[in-house]
C-alpha positions as CSV (number, residue, x, y, z in Angstrom):
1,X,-14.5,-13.9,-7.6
2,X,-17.1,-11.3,-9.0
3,X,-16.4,-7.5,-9.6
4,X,-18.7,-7.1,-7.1
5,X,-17.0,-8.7,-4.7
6,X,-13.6,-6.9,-5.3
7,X,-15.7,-3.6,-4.9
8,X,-16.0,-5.3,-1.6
9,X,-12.9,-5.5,-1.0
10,X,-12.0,-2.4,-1.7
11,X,-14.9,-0.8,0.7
12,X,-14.0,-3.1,3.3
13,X,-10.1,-2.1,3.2
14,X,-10.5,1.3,3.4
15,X,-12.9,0.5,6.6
16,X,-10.4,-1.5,8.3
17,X,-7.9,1.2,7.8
18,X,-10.3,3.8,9.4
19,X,-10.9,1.8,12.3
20,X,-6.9,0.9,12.6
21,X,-6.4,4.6,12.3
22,X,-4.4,4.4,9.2
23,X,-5.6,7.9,7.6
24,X,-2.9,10.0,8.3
25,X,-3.4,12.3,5.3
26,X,-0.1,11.6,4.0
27,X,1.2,8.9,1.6
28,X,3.8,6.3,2.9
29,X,5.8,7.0,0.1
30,X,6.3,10.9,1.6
31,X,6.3,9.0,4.8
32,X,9.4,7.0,4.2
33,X,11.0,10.0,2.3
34,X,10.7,12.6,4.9
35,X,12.2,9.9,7.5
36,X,15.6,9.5,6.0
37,X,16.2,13.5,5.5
38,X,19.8,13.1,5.7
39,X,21.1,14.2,2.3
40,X,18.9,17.0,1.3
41,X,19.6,17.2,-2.4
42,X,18.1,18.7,-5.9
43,X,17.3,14.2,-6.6
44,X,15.5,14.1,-2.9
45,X,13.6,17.4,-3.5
46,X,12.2,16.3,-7.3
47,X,11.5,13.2,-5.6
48,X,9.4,14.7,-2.7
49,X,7.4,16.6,-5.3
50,X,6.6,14.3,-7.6
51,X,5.7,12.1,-4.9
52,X,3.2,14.7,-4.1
53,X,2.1,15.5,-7.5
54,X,1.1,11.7,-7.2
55,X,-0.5,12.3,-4.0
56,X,-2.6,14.8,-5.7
57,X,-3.6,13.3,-8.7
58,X,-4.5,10.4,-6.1
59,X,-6.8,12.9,-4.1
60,X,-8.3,13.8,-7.3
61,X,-9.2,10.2,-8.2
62,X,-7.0,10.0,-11.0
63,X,-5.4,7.2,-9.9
64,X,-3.8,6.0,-13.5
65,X,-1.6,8.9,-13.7
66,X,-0.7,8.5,-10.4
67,X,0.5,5.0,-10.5
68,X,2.3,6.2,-13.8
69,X,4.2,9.1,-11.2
70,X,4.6,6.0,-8.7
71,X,5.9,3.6,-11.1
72,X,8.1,5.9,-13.0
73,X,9.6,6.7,-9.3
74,X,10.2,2.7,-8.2
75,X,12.0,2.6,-12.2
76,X,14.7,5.8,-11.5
77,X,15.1,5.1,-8.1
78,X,16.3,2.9,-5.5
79,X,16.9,2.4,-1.1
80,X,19.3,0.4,0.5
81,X,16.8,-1.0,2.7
82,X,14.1,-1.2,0.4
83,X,11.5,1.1,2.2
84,X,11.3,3.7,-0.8
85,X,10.6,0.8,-2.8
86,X,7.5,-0.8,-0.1
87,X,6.4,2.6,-0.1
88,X,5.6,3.2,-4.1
89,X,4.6,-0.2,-4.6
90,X,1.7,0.7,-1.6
91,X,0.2,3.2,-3.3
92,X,0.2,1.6,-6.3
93,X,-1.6,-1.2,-4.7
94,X,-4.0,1.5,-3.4
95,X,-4.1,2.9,-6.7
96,X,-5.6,-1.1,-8.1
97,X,-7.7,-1.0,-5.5
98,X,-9.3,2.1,-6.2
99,X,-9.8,1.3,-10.4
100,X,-10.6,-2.1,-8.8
101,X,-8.0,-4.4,-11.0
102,X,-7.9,-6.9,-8.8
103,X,-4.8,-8.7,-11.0
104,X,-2.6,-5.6,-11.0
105,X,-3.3,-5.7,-7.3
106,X,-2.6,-8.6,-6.5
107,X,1.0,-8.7,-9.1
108,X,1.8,-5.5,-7.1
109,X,1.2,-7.0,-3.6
110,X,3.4,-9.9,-4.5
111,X,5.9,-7.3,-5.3
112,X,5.4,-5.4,-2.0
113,X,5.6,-8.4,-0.2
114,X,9.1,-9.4,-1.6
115,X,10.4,-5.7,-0.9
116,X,9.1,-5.7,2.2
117,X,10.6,-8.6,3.4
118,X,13.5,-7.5,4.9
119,X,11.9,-4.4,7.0
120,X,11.7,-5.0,10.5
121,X,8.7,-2.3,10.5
122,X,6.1,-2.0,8.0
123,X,3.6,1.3,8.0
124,X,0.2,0.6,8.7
125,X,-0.9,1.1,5.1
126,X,1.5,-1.5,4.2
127,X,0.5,-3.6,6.5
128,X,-3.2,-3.6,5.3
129,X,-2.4,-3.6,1.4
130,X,-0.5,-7.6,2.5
131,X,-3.1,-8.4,4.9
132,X,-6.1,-7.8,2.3
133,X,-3.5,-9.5,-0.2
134,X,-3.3,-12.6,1.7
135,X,-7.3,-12.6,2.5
136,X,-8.1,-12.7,-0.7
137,X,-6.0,-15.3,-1.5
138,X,-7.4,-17.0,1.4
139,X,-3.8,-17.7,3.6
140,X,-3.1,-17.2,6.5
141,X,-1.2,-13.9,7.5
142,X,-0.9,-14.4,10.9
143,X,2.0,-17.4,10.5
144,X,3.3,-15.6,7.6
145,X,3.6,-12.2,8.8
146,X,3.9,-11.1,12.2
147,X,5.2,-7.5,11.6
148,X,1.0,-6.6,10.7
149,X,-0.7,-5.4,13.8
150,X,-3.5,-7.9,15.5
151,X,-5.5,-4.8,15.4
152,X,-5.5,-4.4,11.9
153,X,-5.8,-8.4,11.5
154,X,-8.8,-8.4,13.4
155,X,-10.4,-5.3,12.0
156,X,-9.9,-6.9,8.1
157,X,-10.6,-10.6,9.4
158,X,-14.3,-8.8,11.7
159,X,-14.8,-7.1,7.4
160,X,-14.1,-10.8,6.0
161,X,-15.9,-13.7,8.6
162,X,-15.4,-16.6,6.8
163,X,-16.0,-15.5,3.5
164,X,-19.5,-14.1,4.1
165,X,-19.0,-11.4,1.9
């Protein structure tokens, strides 16, 4: 597939997310990190910031040095359950998606995918990140994945009919 259509992709995922009220204004990374407040340390507290230093240099559309803060996070730290882990590796995929490397994307998808897999609850971000994986590889996510809302399957599957784009 073109460049063009990638930019596509990339257009039509952040649509979907709009219209599956995804924008929350925070990253699921912070997300998953202010859920699990339960030891409160100095580690938890670099992490937080640094997590937001990402979130920043996101904003900012410097999205290579944020997957650098995102990826240097998933290499020094680790969950039990995985969810810090789903978390980075989202907004890293958002990160591909906005410099549009479609390869990294979909390597880092793949990844998501396999730390997600034991969630019983993905964020909605999450949820869109394996859904626009799985269109563009052209399987089927309902079968394969039925923790991703039918509203947010319907509002990526309305962006992609049949491959008209």
């Amino acid at each position: 597939m073109s460049g063009k259509f990638f930019q596509l992709c990339v257009i039509a995922f952040f649509v979907a997310v709009s219209f599956a009220g995804c924008a929350t204004g925070k990253s699921t990374a912070l997300n998953a990190m202010e859920s699990k407040q339960e030891d409160i340390n100095a580690d938890s507290i670099q992490i937080q910031q640094r997590i937001r230093q990402g979130n920043s240099l996101f904003k900012s559309g410097e999205y290579a040095s944020a997957e650098k803060i995102y990826r240097d996070l998933l290499s020094e730290y680790s969950s039990k359950d995985g969810a810090f882990e789903a978390a980075l590796l989202t907004n890293i995929c958002l990160c591909n998606l906005e410099t549009g490397d479609r390869a990294k994307f979909k390597d880092c998808a793949q990844k998501l995918k396999a730390a997600s897999k034991n969630l019983s609850y993905l964020p909605r971000e999450t949820q869109m990140v394996l859904k626009l994986n799985n269109t563009l590889g052209k399987s089927n996510t309902s079968q394969d994945d039925l923790r991703i809302e039918s509203k947010i399957e319907n509002g990526l599957n309305d962006v992609f009919k049949e491959g008209e784009l």
